[in-house]
C-alpha positions in Angstrom: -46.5 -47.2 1.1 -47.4 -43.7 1.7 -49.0 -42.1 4.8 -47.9 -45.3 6.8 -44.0 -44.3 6.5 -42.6 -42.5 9.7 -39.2 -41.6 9.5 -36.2 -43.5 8.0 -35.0 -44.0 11.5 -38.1 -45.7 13.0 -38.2 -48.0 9.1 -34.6 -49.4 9.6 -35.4 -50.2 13.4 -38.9 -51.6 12.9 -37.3 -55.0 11.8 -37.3 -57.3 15.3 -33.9 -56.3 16.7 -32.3 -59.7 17.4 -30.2 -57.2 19.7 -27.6 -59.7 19.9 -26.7 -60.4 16.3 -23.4 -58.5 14.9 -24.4 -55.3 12.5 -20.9 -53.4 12.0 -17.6 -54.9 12.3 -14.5 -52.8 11.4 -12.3 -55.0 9.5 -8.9 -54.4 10.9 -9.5 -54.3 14.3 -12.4 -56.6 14.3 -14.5 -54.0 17.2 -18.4 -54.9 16.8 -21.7 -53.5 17.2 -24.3 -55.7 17.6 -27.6 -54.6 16.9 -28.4 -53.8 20.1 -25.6 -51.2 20.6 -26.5 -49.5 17.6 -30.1 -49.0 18.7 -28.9 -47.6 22.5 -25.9 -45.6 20.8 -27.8 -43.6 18.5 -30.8 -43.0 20.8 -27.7 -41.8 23.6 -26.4 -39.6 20.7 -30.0 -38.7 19.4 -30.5 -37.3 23.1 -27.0 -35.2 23.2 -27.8 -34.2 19.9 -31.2 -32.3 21.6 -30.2 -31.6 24.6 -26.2 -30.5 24.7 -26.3 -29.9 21.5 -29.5 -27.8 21.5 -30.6 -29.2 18.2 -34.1 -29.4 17.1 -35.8 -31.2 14.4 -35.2 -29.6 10.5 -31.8 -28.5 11.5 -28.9 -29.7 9.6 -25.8 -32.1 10.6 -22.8 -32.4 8.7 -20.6 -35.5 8.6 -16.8 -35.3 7.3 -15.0 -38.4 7.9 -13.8 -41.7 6.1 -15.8 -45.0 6.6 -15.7 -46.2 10.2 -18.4 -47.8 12.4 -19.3 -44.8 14.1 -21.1 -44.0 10.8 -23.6 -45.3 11.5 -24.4 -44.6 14.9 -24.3 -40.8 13.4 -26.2 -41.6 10.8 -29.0 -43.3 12.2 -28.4 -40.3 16.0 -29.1 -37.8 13.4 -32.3 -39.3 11.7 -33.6 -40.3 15.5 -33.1 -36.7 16.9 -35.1 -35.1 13.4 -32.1 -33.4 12.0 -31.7 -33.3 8.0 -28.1 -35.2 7.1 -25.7 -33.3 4.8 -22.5 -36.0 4.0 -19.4 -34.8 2.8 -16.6 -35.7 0.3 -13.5 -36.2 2.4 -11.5 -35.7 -0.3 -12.6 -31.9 -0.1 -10.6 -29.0 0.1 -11.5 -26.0 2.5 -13.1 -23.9 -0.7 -15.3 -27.0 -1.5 -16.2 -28.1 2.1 -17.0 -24.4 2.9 -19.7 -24.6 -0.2 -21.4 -27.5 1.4 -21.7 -25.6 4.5 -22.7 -22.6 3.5 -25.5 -24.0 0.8 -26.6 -26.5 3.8 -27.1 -25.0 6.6 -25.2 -27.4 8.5 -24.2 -26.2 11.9 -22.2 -28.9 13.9 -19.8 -30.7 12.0 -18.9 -34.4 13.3 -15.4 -34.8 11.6 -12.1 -37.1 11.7 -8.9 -36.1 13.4 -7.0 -36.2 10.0 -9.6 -33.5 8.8 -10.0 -30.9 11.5 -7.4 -28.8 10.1 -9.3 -28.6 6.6 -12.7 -28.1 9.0 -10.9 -24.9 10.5 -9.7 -23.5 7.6 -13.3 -24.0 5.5 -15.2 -22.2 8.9 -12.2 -19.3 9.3 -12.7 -18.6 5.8 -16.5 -18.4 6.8 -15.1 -15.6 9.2 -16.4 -18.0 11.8 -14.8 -17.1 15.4 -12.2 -19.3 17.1 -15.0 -20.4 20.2 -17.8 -20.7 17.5 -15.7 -23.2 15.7 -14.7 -25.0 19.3 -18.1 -25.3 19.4 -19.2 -26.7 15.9 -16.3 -28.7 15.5 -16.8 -32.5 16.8 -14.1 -35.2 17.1 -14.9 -38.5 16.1 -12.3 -41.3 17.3 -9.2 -42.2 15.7 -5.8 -43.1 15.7 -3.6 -40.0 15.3 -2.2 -38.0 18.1 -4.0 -34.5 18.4 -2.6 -31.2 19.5 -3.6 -29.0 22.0 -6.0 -26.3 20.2 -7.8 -29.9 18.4 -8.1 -31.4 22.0 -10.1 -28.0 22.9 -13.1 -29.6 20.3 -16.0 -31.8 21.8 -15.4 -35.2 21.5 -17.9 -37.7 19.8 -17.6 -39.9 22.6 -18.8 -37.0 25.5 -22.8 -37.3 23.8 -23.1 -40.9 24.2 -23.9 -40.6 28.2 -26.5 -42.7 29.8 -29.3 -40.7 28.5 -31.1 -41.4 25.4 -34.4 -40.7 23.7 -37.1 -42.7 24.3 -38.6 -42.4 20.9 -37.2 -41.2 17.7 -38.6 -38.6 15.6 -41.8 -39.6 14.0 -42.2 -37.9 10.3 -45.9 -39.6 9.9 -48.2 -38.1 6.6 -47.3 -35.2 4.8 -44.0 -34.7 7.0 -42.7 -38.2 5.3 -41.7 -36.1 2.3 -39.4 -34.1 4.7 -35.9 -34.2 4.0 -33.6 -36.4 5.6 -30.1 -36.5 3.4 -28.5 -33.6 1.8 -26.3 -34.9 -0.8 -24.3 -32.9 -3.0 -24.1 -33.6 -7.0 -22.5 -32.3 -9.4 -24.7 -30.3 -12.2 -23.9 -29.5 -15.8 -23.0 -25.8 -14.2 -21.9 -24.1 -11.7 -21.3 -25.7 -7.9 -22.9 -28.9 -7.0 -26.3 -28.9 -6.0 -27.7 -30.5 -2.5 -30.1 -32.7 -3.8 -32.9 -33.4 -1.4 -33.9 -36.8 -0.5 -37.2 -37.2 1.7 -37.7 -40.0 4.5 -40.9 -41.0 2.2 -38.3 -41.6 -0.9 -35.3 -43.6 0.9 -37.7 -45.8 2.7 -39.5 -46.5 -0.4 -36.1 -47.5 -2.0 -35.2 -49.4 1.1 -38.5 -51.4 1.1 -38.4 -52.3 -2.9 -34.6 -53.1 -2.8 -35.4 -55.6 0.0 -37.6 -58.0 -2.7 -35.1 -57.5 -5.5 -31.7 -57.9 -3.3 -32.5 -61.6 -1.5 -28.7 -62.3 -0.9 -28.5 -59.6 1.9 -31.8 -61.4 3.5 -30.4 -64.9 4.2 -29.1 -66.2 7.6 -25.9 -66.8 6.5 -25.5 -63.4 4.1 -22.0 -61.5 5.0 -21.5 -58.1 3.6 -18.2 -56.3 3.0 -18.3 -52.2 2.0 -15.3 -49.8 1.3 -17.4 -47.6 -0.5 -17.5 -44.4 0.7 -20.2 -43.8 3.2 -20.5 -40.2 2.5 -21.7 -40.9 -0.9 -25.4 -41.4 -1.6 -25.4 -44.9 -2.4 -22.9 -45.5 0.7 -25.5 -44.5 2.8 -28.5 -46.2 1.7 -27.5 -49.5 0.2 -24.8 -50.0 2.3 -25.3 -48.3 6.2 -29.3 -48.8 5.8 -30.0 -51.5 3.4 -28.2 -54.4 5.0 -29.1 -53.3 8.9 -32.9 -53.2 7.6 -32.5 -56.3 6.1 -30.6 -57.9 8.7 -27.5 -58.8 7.4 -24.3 -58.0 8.9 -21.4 -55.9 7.7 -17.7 -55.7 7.7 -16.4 -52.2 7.0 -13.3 -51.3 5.5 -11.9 -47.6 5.6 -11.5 -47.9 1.4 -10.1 -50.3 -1.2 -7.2 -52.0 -1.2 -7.0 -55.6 -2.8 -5.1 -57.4 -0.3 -7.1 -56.7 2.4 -10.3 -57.0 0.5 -9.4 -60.6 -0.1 -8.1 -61.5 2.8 -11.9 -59.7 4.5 -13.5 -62.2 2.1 -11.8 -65.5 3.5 -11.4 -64.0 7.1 -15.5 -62.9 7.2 -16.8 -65.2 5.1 -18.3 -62.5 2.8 -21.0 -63.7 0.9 -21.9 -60.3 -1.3 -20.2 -56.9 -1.8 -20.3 -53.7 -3.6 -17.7 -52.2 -5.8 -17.4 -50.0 -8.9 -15.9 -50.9 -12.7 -12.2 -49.9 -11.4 -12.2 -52.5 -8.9 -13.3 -55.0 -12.0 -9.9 -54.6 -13.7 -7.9 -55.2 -10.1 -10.0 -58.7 -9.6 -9.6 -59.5 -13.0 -5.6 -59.0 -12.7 -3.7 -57.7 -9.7 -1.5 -55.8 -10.4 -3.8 -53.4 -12.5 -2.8 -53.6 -16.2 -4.6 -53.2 -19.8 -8.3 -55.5 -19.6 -11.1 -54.8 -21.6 -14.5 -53.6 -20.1 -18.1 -55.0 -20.4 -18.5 -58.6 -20.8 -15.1 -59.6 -20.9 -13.9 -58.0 -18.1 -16.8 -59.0 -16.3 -16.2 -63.3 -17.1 -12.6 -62.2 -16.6 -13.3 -61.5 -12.8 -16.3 -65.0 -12.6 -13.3 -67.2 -13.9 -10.5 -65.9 -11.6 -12.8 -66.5 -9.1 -14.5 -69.9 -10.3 -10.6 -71.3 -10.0 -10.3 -70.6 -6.8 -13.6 -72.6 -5.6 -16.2 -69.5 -5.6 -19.1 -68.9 -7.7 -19.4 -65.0 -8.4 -22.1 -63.3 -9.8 -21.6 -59.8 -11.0 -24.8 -58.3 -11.9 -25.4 -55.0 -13.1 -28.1 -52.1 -11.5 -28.3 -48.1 -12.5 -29.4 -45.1 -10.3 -28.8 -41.8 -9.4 -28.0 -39.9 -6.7 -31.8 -37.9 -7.0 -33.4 -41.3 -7.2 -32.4 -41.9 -3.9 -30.3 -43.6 -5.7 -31.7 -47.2 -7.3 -33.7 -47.4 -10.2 -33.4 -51.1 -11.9 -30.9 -54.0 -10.9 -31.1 -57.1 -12.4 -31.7 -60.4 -11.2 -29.2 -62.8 -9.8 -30.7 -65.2 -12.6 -29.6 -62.7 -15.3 -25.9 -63.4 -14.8 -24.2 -64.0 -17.3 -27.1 -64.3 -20.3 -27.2 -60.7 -19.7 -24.1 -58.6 -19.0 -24.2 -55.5 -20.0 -27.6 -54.4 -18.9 -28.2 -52.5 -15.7 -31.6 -54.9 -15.4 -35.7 -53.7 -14.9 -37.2 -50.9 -13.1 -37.6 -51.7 -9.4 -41.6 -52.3 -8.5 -43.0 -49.2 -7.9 -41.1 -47.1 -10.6 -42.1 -45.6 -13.6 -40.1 -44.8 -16.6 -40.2 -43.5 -20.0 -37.1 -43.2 -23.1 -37.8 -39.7 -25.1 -36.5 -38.7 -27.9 -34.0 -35.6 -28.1 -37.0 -33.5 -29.1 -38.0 -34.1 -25.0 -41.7 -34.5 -26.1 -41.7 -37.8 -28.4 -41.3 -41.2 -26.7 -38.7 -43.3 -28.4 -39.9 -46.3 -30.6 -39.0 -49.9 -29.6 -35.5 -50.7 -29.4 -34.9 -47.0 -30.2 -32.6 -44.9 -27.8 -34.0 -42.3 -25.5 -33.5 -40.5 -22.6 -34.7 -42.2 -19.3 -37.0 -40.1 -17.6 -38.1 -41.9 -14.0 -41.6 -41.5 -11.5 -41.9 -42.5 -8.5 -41.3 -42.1 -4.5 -37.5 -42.5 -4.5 -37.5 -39.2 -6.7 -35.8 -35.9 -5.0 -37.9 -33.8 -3.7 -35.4 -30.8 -5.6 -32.0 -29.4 -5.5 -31.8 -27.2 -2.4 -31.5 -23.4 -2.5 -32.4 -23.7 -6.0 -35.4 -23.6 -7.7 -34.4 -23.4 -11.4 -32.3 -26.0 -11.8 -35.8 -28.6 -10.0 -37.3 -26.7 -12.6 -35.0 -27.9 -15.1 -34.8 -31.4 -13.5 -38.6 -32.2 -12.7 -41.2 -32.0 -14.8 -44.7 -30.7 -13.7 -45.9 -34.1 -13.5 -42.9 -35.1 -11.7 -40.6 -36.9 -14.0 -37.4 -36.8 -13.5 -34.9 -36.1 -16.4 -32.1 -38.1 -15.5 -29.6 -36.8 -18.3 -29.1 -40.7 -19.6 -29.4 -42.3 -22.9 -30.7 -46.5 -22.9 -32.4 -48.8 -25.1 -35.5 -51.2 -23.5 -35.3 -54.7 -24.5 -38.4 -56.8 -24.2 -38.1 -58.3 -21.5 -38.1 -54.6 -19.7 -34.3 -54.5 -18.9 -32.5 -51.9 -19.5 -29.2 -50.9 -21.2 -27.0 -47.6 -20.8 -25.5 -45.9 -23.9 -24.6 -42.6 -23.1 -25.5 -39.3 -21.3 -27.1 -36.0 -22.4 -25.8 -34.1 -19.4 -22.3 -32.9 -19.8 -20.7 -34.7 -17.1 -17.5 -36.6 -16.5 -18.2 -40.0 -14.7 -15.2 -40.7 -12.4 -15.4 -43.8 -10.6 -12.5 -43.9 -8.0 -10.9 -41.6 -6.3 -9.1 -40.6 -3.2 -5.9 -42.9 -4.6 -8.2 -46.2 -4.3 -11.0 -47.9 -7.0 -14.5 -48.0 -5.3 -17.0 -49.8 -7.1 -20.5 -50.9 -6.6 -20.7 -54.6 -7.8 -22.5 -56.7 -6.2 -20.4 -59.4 -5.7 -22.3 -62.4 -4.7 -19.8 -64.4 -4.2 -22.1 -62.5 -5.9 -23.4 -58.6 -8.4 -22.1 -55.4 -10.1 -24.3 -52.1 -10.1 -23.0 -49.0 -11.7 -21.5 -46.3 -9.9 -20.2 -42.9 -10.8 -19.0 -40.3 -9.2 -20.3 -37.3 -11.0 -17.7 -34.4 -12.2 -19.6 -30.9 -13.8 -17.0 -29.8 -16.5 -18.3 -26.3 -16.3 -17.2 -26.1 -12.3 -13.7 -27.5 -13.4 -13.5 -24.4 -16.0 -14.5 -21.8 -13.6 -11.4 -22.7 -11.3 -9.2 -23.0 -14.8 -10.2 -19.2 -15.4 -9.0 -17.9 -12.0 -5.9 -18.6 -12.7 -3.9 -15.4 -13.7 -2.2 -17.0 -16.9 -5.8 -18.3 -18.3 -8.1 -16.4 -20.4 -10.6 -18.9 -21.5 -10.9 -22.9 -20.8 -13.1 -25.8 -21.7 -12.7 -29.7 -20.2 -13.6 -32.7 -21.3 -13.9 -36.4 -20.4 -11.1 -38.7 -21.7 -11.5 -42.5 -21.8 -8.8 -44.6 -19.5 -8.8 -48.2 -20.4 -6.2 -48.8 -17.7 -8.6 -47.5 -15.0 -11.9 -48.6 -16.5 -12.9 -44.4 -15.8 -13.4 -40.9 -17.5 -10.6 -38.4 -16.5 -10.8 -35.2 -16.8 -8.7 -32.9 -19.6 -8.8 -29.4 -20.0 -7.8 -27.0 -22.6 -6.7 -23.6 -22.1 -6.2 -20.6 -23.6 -3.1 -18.9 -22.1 -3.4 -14.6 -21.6 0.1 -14.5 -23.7 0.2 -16.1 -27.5 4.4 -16.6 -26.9 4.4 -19.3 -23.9 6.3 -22.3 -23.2 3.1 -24.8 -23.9 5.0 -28.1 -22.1 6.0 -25.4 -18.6 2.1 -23.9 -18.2 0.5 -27.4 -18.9 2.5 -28.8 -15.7 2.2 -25.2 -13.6 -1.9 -25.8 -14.5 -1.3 -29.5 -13.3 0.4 -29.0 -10.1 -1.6 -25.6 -8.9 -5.1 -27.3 -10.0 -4.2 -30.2 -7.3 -4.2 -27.3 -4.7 -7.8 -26.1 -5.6 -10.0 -29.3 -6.2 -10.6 -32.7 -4.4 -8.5 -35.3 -5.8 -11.7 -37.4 -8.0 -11.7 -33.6 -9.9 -7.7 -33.5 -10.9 -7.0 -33.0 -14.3 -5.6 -36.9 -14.7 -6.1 -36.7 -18.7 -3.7 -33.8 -19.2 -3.8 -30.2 -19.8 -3.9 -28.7 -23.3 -3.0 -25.2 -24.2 -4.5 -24.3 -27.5 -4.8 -20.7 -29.4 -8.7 -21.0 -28.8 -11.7 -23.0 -27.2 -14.2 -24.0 -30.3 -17.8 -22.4 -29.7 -21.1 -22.1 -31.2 -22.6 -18.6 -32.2 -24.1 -18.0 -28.6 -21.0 -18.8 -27.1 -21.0 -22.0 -26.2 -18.4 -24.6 -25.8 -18.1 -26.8 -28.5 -17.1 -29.8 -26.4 -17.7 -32.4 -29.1 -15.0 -30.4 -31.5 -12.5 -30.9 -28.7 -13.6 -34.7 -28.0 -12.9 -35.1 -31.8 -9.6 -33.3 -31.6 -8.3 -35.7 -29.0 -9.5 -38.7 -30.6 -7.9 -37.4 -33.9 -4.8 -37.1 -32.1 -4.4 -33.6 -33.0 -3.7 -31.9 -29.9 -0.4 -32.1 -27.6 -0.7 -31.8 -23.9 1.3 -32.9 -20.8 -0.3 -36.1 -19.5 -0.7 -36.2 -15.9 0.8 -39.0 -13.8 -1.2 -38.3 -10.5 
């Protein structure tokens, strides 16, 4: 699969086009795009892109917008015209989205009505003129009533004349391991990183997910997404995956369970993606108290299995520098083995070491996964330390996760080295990736870097030193974060500054980073003798109990 690989673009469209069979259908108001229209649309944009634009290939395009089907003619414009993709968090505030920016490169920025005013404010702060951001700022359609100064932007619309391109952009050999996505993770430090994903690694993951995903291939196969597009695993194994496969898709603009049941019986959905949160809604809507693992997974198959439909949930693991899959397991695995996140994908290499990061881990014995292969990053953009950090010289990537290997080659998650805060729904709604083959389940986590959260906490006038934490929500199925601080005065109303830290926090983060566990002020943050935070201590103090904090209700 090497030098043969062209461009992501020219992969998904290489499939015979059936022009006239539905790709994208946008569940509420049931608009479609056949195959056909998505292939003309994003050549059209692919030519405006070049031409009005004055684009050329390596630049960088942003998208900011909820899930819609003008995704993917964006999407798959951008890939045909050359330019690298950076996708965007719409749950971002100005500060955040300005970051992204910046760190990309990105120059035009296709964005959502509802956002343009967060847009402005991330470019003015950027000291970027009034014209210059008239001219980077595109609409994209929606339903919301615009004022004058928004109506002055170019509208998505204008670039999809009656020219298009007559070829896309051909990344053959060595320019295969170009990048084509820019998407942004969060590290262990610091702001998150643009992680680097080549056309040579996404088509590779397109390619082996085809064999090991069959229930996307069939005739009769039905997909239904809400999971954010602008998320890694949005965009390859939900806007690629499917279309190269051939399978249609109903989109929805997020989760909410009413409608994704009524999608189900409407469309006829035969498979779709969610993450654990979404579990505990199927299992029992309203949301209350249900276990998680194996319980909560038969919970959800025997709900179903009343009603007449046989669901699979089946479990998969990736990340978002693998581009993102790594294993899945078979449909056959359900239920004999819930729990595990499946095999390695063909192609893929991996190895468990031992906390020493030199010994490999015995049988049975946990270690940290470290994967080979094409789907890895090419690096974190911008920063050459932390792909030092990541990659080893003989490219194996340290993925920060702790599994056991059964013999059979499958593969179980435990826990994580990195210090991270998984957070699996946000922006008020549960997203999940299970494969639902109705039918399967594959884990998904949205990434939050503790040490980011601390560096806001410390700009705030009344905090002298901070440390956060992930705090188990059985409810919710999810980590939320909780943060203890060290006010500048010893005499302080405790109960007032955890709420002021509460409310101003909102104001500063996107929502999937608010401080949902609580704030904590303490006299002092445990460290070690070089200073650093002693995040276990404070895990242990919340289990024991022994703190007191203000619980937020967000």
């Amino acid at each position: 699969m090497g030098v043969s690989i062209k461009s992501v673009g020219i992969m998904v469209f290489s499939k015979n086009l059936d022009a006239h069979r539905p790709a994208y259908i946008d569940a509420k108001t049931t608009q479609t795009l056949t195959r056909g229209d998505v292939y003309t649309q994003s050549l059209r944009l692919a030519w405006s892109l070049r031409n009005t634009l004055k684009q050329k290939p390596g630049m960088t395009m942003a998208i900011f917008s909820p899930n819609s089907i003008t995704w993917p003619i964006l999407l798959l414009g951008g890939i045909a015209a050359g330019l690298r993709i950076t996708t965007i968090n719409t749950s971002y505030t100005p500060n955040e989205l300005r970051h992204q920016l910046e760190d990309s490169g990105a120059f035009h920025i296709f964005t959502h009505p509802t956002l343009v005013e967060i847009v402005v404010a991330a470019l003015k702060s950027m000291k970027v003129s009034d014209i210059e951001i008239q001219n980077r700022v595109i609409l994209l359609p929606g339903l919301i009533q615009l004022s004058n100064s928004e109506n002055k932007h170019l509208h998505f619309n204008n670039l999809l004349g009656p020219n298009q391109l007559e070829t896309e952009e051909s990344f053959n050999g060595s320019a295969s391991d170009d990048t084509v996505f820019l998407c942004y993770s969060s590290g262990t430090t610091g702001k998150s990183k643009g992680v680097e994903l080549t056309h040579h690694g996404v088509v590779s993951v397109l390619c082996l997910a085809r064999f090991r995903f069959g229930y996307i291939n069939s005739t009769d196969a039905m997909l239904l997404s809400f999971l954010p597009f602008f998320h890694v695993y949005g965009l390859v194994k939900l806007l690629l995956s499917p279309f190269f496969a051939g399978c249609p898709q109903v989109i929805m603009s997020g989760f909410l369970p009413e409608d994704f049941c009524a999608c189900i019986e409407r469309y006829k959905i035969t498979v779709s993606l969610i993450v654990p949160p979404v579990l505990v809604v199927l299992a029992n809507h309203p949301v209350s108290a249900a276990p998680i693992g194996k319980d909560l997974i038969m919970a959800v198959h025997r709900r179903w299995e009343k009603r007449g439909t046989d669901v699979k949930i089946i479990q998969g693991w990736g990340l978002t520098e693998t581009s993102p899959t790594c294993t899945a397991q078979k449909l056959e695995d359900f239920p004999a083995k819930i729990g595990s996140v499946g095999g390695l994908l063909a192609g893929l290499e991996a190895q468990l070491v031992k906390d020493n990061g030199i010994d490999d881990a015995d049988e049975g014995e946990p270690g940290e996964i470290w994967i080979k292969g094409p789907n890895v990053m090419k690096g974190y953009l911008n920063n050459p330390d932390a792909t030092r950090n990541a990659i080893t010289p003989d490219g194996w990537l340290k993925t920060g996760d702790i599994a056991v290997v059964d013999k059979d080659g499958d593969f179980t998650i435990l826990d994580r080295k990195k210090e991270l805060i998984k957070y699996k729904g946000f922006q008020g709604d549960c997203e999940l990736e299970i494969y639902c083959v109705f039918i399967p389940f594959i884990q998904h986590l949205i990434q939050v870097a503790p040490a980011e959260l601390e560096d806001i906490l410390l700009s705030h006038p009344k905090i002298v030193d901070a440390g956060v934490i992930g705090v188990w929500s059985e409810n919710e199925a999810t980590e939320f974060p909780r943060a203890y601080v060290v006010p500048v005065l010893t005499c302080v109303d405790r109960e007032t500054l955890s709420k002021e830290i509460q409310i101003w926090f909102q104001s500063q983060v996107a929502r999937h980073k608010y401080l949902r566990g609580g704030v904590v002020v303490i006299d002092a943050i445990p460290k070690s003798a070089s200073g650093k935070i002693l995040r276990k201590t404070l895990r242990e103090l919340y289990k024991a109990g022994a703190d007191i904090s203000s619980k937020a209700n967000l």
